[in-house]
C-alpha positions in Angstrom: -21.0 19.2 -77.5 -18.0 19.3 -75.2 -19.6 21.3 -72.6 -22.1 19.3 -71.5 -19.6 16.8 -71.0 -17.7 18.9 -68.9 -20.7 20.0 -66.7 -21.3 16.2 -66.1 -17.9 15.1 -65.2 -18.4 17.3 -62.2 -20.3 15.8 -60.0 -18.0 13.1 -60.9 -15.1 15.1 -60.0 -16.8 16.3 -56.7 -17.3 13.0 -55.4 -13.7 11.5 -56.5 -12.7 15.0 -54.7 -14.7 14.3 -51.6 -13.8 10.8 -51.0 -10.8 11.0 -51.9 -10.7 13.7 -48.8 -13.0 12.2 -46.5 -10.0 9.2 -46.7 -7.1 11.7 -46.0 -8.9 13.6 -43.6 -10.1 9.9 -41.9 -6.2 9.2 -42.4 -5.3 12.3 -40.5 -7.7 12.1 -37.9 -6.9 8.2 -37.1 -2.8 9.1 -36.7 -3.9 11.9 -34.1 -6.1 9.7 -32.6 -3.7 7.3 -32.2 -0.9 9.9 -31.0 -3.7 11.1 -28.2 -4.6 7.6 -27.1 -1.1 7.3 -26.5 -0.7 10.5 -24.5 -3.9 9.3 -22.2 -2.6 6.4 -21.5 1.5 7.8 -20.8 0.0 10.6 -19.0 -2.0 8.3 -16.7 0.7 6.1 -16.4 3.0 9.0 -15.0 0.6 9.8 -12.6 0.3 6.3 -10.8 4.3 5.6 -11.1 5.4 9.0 -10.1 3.1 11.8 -9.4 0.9 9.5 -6.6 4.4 7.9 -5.2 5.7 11.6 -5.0 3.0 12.2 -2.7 2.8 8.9 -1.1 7.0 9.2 -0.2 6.8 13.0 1.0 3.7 12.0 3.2 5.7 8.8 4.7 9.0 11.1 5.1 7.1 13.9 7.2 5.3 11.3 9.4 9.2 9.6 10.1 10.0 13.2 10.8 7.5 13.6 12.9 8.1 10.4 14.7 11.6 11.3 15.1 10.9 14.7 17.0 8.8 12.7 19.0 10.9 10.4 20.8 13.4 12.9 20.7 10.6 15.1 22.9 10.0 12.0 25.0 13.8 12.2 25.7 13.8 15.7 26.8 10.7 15.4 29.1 12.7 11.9 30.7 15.8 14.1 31.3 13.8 17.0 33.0 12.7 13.9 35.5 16.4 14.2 37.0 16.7 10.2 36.6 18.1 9.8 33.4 17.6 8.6 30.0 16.5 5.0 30.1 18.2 2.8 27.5 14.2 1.9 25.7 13.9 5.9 24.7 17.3 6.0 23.1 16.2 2.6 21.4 13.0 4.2 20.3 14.7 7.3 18.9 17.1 5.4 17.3 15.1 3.3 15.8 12.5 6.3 14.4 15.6 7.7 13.4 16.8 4.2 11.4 12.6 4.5 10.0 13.7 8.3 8.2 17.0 7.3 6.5 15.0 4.4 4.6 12.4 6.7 3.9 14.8 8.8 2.7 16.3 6.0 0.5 12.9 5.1 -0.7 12.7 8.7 -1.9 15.9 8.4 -3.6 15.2 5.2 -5.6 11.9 7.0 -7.2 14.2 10.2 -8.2 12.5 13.8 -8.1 12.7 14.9 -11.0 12.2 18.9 -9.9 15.4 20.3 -9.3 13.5 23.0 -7.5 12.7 21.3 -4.6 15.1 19.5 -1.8 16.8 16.6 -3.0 17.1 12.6 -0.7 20.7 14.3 -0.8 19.8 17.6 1.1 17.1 15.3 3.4 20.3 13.1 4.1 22.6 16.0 5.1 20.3 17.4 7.2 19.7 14.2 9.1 23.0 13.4 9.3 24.2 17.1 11.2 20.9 16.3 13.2 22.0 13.0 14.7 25.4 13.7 14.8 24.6 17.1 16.7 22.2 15.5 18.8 23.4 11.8 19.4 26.2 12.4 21.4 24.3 15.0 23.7 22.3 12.0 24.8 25.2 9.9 26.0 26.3 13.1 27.7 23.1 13.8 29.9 24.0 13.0 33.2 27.3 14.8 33.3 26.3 18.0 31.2 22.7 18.3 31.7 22.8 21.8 30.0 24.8 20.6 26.8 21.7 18.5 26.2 19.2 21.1 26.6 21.5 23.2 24.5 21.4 20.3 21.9 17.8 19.8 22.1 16.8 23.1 21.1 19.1 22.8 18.0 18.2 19.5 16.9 14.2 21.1 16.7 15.6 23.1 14.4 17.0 20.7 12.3 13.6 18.7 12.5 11.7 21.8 11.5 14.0 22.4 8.3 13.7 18.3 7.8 9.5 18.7 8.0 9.3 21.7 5.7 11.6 19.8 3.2 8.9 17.2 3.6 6.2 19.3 3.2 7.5 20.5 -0.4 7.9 16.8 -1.2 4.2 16.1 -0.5 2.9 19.4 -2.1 4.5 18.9 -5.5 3.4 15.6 -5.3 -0.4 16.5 -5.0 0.3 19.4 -7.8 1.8 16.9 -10.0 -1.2 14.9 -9.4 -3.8 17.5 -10.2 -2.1 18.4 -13.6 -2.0 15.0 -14.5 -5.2 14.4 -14.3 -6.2 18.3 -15.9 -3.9 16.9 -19.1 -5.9 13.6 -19.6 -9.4 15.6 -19.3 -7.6 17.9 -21.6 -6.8 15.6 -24.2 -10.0 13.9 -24.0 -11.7 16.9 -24.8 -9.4 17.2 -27.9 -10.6 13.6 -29.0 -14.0 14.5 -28.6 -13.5 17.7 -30.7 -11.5 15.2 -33.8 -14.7 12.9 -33.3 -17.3 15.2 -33.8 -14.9 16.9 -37.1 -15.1 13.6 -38.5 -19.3 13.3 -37.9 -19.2 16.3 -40.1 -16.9 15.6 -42.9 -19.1 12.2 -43.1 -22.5 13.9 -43.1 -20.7 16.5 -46.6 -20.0 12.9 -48.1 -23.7 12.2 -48.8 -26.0 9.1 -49.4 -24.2 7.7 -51.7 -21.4 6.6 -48.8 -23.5 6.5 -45.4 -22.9 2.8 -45.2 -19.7 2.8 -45.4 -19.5 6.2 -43.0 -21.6 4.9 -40.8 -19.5 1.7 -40.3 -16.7 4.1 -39.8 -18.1 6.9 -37.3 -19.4 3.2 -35.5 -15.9 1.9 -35.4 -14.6 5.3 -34.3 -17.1 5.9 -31.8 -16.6 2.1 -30.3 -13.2 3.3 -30.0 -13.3 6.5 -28.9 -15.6 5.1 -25.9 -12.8 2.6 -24.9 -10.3 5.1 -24.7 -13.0 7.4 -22.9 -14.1 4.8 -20.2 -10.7 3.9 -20.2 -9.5 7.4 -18.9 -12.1 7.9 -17.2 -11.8 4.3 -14.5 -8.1 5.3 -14.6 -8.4 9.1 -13.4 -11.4 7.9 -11.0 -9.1 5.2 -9.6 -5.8 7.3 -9.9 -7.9 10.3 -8.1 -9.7 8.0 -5.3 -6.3 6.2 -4.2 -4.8 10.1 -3.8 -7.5 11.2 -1.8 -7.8 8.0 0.4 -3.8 8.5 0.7 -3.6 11.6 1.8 -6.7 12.1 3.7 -5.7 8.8 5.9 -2.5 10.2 6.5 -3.4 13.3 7.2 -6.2 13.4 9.1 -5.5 10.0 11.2 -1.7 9.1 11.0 -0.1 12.4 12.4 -2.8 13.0 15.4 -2.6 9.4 16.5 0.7 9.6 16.7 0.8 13.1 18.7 -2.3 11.6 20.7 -0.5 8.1 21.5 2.8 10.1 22.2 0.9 12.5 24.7 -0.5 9.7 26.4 2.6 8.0 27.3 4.0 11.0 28.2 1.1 11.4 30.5 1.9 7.7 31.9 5.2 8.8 32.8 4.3 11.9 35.0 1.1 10.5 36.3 1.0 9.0 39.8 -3.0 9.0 40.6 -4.2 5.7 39.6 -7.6 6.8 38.5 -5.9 9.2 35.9 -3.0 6.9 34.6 -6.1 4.4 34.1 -7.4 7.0 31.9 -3.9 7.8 30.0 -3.8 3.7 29.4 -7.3 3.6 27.8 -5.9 6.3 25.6 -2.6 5.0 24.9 -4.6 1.1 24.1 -7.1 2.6 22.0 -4.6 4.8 19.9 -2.4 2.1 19.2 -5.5 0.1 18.0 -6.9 3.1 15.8 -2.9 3.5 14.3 -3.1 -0.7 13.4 -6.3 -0.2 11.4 -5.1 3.0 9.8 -2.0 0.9 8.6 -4.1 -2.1 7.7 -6.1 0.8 5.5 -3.2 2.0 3.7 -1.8 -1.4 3.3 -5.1 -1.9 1.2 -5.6 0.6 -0.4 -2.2 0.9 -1.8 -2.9 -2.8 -3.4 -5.6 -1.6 -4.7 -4.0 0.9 -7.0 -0.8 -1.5 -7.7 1.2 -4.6 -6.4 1.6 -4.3 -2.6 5.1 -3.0 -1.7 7.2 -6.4 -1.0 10.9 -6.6 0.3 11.2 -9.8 -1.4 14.9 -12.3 -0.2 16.0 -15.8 -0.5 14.6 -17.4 2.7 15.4 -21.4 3.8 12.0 -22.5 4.4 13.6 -24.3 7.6 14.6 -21.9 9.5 11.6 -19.6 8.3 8.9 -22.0 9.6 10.7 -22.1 13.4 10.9 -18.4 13.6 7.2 -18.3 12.5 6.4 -21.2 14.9 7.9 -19.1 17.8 6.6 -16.2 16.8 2.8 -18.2 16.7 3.0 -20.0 20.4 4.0 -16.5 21.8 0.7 -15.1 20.5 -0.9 -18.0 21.4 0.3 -17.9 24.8 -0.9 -14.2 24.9 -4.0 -14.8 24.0 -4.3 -17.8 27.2 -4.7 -21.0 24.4 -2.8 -23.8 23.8 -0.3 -24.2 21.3 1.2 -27.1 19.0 2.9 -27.6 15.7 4.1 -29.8 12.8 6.3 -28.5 10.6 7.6 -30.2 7.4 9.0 -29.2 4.5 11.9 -28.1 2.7 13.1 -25.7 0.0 13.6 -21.8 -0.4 11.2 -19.1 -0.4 12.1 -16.1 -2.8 9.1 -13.9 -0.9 9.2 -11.0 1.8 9.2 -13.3 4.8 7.7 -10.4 7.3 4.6 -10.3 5.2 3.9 -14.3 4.9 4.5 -14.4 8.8 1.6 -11.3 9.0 -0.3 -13.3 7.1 -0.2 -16.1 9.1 -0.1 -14.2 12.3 -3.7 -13.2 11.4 -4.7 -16.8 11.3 -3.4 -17.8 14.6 -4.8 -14.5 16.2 -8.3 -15.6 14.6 -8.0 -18.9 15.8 -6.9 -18.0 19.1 -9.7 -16.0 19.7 -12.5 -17.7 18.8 -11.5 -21.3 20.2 -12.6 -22.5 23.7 -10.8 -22.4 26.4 -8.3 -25.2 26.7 -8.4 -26.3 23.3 -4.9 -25.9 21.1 -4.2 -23.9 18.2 -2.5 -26.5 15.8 0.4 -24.8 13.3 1.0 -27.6 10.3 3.3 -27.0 7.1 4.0 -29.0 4.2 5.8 -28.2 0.7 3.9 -30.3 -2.2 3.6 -29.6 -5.9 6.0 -26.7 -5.7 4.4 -24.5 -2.9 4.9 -24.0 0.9 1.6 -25.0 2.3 0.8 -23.3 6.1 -2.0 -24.2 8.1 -3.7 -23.1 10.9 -6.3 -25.3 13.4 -8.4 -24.3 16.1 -11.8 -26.5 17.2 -13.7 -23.5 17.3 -17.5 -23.2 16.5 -16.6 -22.7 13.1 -18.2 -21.1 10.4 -21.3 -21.8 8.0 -21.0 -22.7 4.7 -23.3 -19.8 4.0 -20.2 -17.6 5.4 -17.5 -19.3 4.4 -16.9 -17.9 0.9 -17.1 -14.0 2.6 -14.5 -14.2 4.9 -12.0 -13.1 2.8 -14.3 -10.1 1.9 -13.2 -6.5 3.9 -14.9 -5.7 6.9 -17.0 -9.1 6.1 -17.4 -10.8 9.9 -19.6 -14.0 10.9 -19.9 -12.9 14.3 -20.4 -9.4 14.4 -21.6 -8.7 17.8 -18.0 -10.6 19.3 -16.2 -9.2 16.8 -16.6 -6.1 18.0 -16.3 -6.6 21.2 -13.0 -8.4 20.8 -11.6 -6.0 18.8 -11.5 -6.8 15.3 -11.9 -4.8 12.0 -13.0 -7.6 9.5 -9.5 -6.4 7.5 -7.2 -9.5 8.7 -8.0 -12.1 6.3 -8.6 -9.8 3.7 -4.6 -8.8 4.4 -4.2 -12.6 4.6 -5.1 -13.0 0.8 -3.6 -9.8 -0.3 -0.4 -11.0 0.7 -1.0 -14.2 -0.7 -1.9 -13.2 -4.2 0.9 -10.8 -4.4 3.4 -13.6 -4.0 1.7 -15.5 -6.6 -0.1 -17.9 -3.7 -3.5 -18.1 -2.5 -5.4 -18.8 1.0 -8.1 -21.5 1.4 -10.6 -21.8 4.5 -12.2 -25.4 5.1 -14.8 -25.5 8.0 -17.6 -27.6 9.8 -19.6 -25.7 12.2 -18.8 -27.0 15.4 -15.8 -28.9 14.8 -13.5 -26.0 14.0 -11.8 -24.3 11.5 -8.6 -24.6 8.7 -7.1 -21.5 7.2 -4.4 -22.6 4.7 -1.9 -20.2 3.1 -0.1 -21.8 -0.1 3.2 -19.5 -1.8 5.1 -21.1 -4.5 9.0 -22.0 -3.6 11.7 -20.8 -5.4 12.1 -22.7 -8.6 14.3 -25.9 -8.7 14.5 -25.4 -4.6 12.9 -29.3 -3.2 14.8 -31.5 -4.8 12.7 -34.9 -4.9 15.1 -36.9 -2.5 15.2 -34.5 0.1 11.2 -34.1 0.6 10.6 -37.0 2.5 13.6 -36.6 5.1 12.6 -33.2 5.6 9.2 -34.3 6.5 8.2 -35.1 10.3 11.5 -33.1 11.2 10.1 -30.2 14.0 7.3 -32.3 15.6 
């Protein structure tokens, strides 16, 4: 009699057994889930902070190199003249040479973490025996011509060992990047493979729990397409940002550079008129192409994180005369009128050279599509916590149709002037990518035929208008 009884608790048995498993290996397999979502995600998050910034800092360091033995070629070829050096070359050098040590510093506060390669502290010896070996040579031209050749040829090699050192930079960068991205595929893979594990050990279970394993391998699977799609928009993103990065800057930034430097060098030993017309078009249309390339980078780069901002304490005072007299020179450049009314009062905590971009852009619109003889009208205000900054033209305006695009990239109303007057349809969209980044906005208010208002709005240090002070500050500047 016992027997039977036996034989029937087994299936009994069996089941306790298997669920009892299915729950520790569902146990399991949830932990190392988790533990691999957690990689993905720290994986991907090295590569944006680090591995992509490696890159992006060894590319910027080589192109300041590069700039560097640039003007230092464009004093050379002004010393073979017999004339002299002119005060604006050593200004350029030094300041191309001012552009490497920050690069340099920049490289330092993101910290390589390869002992391997050259160190900001090697980069900044070797600039420092650079200058110091070639600096003084400059001063010394006229009297000892030949101490300054001698110096010259030196100092290239000290810029050769400086661009190589670069060169590493950038390389581990982009290898850094590629392994990266090879882990997450890697560990994905490894998900897929737990996934597919469980599928099975649910299938051995039987029919007596595919409701409840069906819930499960549904839960699992909604999961395990987050993290998928998840990895997935990040390594897409993460891989076009490094391509657009590098291919820019090394396919455009480095030949415009050699081209805009050739062309000036041209200029200077050029006398036939028809040729030095030619060396001009070059040098106008280089400098162009290098403004778009930057304008490029400068989106790109938001697109993958915050723009780069040197934020500082700013009076809004003396900000918005500097930015006035900054506006009625371009203005003036561009043959318009000019006129302004600034108010307001406070502090800005915000990098100052970007807002004036921004509103640079608006003035250069507005300058350019205004008639002739009509003013461009520069008004500020501070209300509600923010720094308000607006610019007028009477222009033909734009239709409402239009108006909500203009922010948009490459997005023009007019395309046919547009292009003829030189623009890329990237200024406004710069315009509110500085904006948001400081937390602000931009606004555009327009009647077709009446003109145009572009308003850009950044919020003011806290606790920086006191209430009594607003209405004193206003009117002051008309």
């Amino acid at each position: 009699m016992e027997q039977p009884k036996r034989i029937r608790s087994q299936p009994l048995q069996i089941a306790v057994s298997a669920v009892g498993g299915l729950l520790i290996f569902i146990a399991v397999v949830g932990v190392v889930g988790l533990v691999l979502n957690y990689r993905i995600t720290g994986v991907t998050q090295e590569a944006l902070t680090y591995d992509v910034e490696l890159e992006d800092h060894g590319d910027d360091l080589r192109v300041a190199v590069l700039d560097v033995r640039h003007y230092q070629r464009n004093l050379y070829f002004e010393a073979l003249t017999g004339q002299g050096i002119s005060r604006t070359r050593v200004a350029d050098f030094e300041g191309a040479y001012a552009t490497l040590l920050q690069e340099i510093d920049e490289l330092e506060e993101l910290g390589i973490r390869d002992e391997d390669v050259p160190q900001p502290e090697d980069f900044r010896r070797v600039a420092r025996e650079y200058y110091e070996g070639f600096r003084p040579a400059i001063d010394l031209e006229a009297s000892d011509h030949r101490a300054f050749l001698d110096a010259h040829e030196e100092a290239l090699v000290r810029i050769d060992e400086l661009e190589a050192a670069a060169r590493q930079i950038d390389k581990l960068g982009e290898q850094r990047s590629a392994a990266a991205l090879s882990n997450v595929q890697r560990t994905a893979q490894n998900a897929e493979f737990l996934m597919l594990a469980v599928l099975g050990g649910l299938v051995l279970v039987g029919a007596l729990l595919a409701y409840a394993a069906l819930r499960v391998v549904a839960e699992l699977r909604r999961l395990y397409d987050s993290e998928q799609r998840a990895a997935e928009a990040l390594a897409r993103a993460n891989q076009a940002k490094a391509d657009f990065i590098a291919d820019a800057s090394h396919e455009l930034r480095t030949p415009l550079t050699v081209l805009h430097g050739n062309a000036q060098i041209g200029l200077q030993l050029e006398d036939r008129p028809e040729q030095r017309e030619i060396f001009e078009d070059i040098l106008r249309e280089s400098t162009r192409m290098s403004r778009l390339v930057e304008d490029l980078l400068f989106l790109a780069r938001s697109d993958s994180a915050s723009p780069p901002l040197h934020r500082e304490l700013v009076e809004v005072r003396s900000f918005l005369f500097g930015l006035a007299a900054r506006a009625a020179a371009l203005a003036q450049e561009r043959g318009v009128p000019f006129s302004r009314e600034l108010g307001g009062y406070g502090t800005l905590n915000a990098d100052v050279a970007r807002i004036e971009q921004a509103v640079l852009i608006f003035v250069d619109n507005a300058a350019k599509y205004c008639p002739p003889g009509t003013p461009v009208r520069l008004v500020s205000e501070t209300a509600g916590g923010e720094l308000r900054i607006t610019v007028e033209d009477r222009g033909p305006g734009i239709p409402e149709e239009d108006l909500s695009r203009i922010f948009e990239r490459f997005y023009r109303v007019d395309k046919t002037r547009a292009r003829r007057q030189g623009g890329s349809g990237l200024g406004l969209s710069i315009a509110r990518t500085i904006a948001e980044a400081h937390g602000g906005r931009v606004e555009a208010e327009s009647r077709v035929g009446e003109g145009t208002k572009m308003t850009l709005a950044v919020p003011l240090a806290a606790g920086t208008v006191p209430e009594r002070d607003r209405e004193a500050a206003m009117g002051e500047g008309r």
